[in-house]
C-alpha positions as a Markdown table, in Angstrom:
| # | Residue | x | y | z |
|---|---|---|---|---|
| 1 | Unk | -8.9 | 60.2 | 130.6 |
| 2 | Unk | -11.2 | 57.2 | 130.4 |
| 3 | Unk | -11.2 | 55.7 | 126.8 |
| 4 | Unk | -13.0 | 52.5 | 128.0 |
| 5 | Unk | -13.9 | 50.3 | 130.8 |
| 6 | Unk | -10.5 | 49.3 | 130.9 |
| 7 | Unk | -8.2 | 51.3 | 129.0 |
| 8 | Unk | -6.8 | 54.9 | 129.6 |
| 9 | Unk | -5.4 | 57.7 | 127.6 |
| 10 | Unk | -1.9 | 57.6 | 129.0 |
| 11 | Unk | -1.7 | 54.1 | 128.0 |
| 12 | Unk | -2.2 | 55.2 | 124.5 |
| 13 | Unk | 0.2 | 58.3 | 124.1 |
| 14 | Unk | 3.3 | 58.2 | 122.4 |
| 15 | Unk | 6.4 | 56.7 | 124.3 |
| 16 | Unk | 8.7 | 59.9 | 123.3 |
| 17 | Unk | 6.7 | 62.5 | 125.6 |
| 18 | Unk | 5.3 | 64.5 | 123.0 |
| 19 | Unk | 1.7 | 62.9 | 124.5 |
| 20 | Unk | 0.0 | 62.6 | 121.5 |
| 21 | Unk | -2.6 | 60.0 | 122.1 |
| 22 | Unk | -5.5 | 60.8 | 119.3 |
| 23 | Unk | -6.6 | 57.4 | 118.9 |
| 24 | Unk | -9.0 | 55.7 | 117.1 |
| 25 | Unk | -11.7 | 54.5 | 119.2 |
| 26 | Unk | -13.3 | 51.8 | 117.2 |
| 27 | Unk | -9.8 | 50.2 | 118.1 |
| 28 | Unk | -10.4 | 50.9 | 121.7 |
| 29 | Unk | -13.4 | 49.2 | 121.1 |
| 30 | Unk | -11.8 | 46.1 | 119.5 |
| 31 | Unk | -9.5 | 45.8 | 122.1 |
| 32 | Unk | -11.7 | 46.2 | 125.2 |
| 33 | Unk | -13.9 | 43.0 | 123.7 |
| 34 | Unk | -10.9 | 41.0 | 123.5 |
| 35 | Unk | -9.9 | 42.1 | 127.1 |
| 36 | Unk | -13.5 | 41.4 | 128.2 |
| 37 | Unk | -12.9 | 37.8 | 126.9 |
| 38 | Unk | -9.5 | 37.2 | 128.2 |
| 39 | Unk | -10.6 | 38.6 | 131.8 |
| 40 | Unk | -7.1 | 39.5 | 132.2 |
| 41 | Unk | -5.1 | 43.1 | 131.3 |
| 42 | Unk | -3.7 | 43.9 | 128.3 |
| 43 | Unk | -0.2 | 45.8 | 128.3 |
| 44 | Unk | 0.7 | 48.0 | 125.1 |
| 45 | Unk | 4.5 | 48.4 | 124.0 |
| 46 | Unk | 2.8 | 51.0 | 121.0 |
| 47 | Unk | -0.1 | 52.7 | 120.1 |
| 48 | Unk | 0.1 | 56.4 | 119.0 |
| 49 | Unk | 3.4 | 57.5 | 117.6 |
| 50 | Unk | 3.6 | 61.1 | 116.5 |
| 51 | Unk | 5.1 | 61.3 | 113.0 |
| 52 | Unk | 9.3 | 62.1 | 114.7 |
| 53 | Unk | 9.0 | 58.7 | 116.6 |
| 54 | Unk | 7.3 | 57.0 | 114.1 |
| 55 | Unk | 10.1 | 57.1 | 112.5 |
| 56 | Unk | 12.5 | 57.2 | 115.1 |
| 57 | Unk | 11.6 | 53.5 | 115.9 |
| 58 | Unk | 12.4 | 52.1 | 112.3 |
| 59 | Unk | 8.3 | 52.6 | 111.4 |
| 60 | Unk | 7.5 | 53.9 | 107.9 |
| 61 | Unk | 5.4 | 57.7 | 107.1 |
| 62 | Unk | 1.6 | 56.7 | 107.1 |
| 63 | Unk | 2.2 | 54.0 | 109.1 |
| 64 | Unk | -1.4 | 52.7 | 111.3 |
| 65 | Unk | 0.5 | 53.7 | 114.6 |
| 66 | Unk | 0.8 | 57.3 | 113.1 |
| 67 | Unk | -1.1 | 59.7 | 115.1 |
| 68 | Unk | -1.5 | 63.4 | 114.3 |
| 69 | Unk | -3.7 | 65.0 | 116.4 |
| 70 | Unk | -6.8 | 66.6 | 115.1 |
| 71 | Unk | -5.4 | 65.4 | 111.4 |
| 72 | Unk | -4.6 | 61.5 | 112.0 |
| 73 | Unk | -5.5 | 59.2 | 114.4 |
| 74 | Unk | -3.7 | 56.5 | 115.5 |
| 75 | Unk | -5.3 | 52.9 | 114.2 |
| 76 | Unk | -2.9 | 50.4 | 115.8 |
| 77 | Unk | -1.5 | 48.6 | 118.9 |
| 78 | Unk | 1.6 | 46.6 | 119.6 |
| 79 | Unk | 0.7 | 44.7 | 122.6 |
| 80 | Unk | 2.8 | 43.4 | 124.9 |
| 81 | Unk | 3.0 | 39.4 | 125.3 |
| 82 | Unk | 4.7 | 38.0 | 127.8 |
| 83 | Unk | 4.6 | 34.7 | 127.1 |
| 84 | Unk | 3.6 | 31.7 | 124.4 |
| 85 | Unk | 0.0 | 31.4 | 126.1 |
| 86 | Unk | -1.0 | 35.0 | 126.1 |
| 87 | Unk | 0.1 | 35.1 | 122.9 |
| 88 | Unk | -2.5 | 32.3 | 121.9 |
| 89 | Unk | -5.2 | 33.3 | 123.7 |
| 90 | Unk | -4.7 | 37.2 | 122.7 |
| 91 | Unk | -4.5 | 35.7 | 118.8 |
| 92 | Unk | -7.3 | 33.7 | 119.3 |
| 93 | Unk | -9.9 | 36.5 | 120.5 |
| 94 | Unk | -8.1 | 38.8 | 117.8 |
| 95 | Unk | -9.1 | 36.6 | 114.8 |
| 96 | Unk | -13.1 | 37.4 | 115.9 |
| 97 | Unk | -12.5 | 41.0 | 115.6 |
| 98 | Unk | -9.7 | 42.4 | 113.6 |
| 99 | Unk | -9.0 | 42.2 | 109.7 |
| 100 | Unk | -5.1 | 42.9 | 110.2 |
| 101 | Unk | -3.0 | 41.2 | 112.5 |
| 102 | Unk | 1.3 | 40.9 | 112.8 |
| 103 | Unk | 2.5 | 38.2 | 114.4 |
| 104 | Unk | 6.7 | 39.6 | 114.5 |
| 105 | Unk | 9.0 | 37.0 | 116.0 |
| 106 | Unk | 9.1 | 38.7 | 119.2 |
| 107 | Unk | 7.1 | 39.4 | 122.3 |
| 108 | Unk | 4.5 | 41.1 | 120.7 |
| 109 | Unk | 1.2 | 41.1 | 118.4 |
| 110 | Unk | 0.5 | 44.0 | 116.4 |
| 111 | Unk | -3.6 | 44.4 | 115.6 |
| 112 | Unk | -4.5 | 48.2 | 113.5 |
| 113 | Unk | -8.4 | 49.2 | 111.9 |
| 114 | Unk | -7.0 | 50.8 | 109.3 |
| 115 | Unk | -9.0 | 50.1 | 106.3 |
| 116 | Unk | -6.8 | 52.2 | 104.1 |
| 117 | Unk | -4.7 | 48.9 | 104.1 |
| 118 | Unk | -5.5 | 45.5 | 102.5 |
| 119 | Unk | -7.6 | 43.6 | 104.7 |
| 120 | Unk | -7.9 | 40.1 | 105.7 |
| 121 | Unk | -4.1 | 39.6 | 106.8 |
| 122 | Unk | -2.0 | 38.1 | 109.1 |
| 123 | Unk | 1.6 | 38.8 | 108.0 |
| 124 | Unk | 5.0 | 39.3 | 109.3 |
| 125 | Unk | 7.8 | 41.5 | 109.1 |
């Protein structure tokens, strides 16, 4: 299914198979603006997770990545960087639209919506 110009439901679901994939759309949303800006794709290594492989991949219950469909919906991505620049450019078109960011020391950047959380961050693991 379609979630945006750009984005599909598949690329959303949970990597264990289950296929939940109820996500929040005002993160779709968030994240088609900054792909609109780059002009290139953006490549996910997380979005939903159902509550077993939340867990499963060292994540903690309630986590923004938590999706439980028709309950929960999932409020974060992990997305994929594959190298020092995209990771710049990515950052700097996040800054413009999300209130939490992670910046891990790996090959990723973590952006969620969820406003359940303290706003205004940019932290690490």
């Amino acid at each position: 299914m379609q979630l945006s110009k750009d984005f599909q439901s598949e690329e959303v679901q949970c990597r264990c198979g289950c296929g939940a994939d109820d996500v929040d759309m005002i993160l779709i949303e968030r994240l088609q603006i900054i792909r609109n800006a780059l002009g290139e794709p953006i490549r996910f290594r997380s979005v939903c997770r159902c509550p077993k492989h939340n867990l499963a991949v060292g994540s903690f219950p309630g986590s923004a990545h938590e999706c439980i469909p028709g309950v929960k919906k999932g409020k974060a991505a992990d997305v994929d960087c594959p190298d020092s620049g995209f990771r710049y450019r990515f950052l700097r078109q996040a800054f413009k639209v999300f209130r939490r960011i992670e910046v891990p020391n790996g090959p990723w950047v973590h952006v969620d919506c969820d406003d359940s959380k303290p706003q205004d961050v940019c932290f690490t693991k």
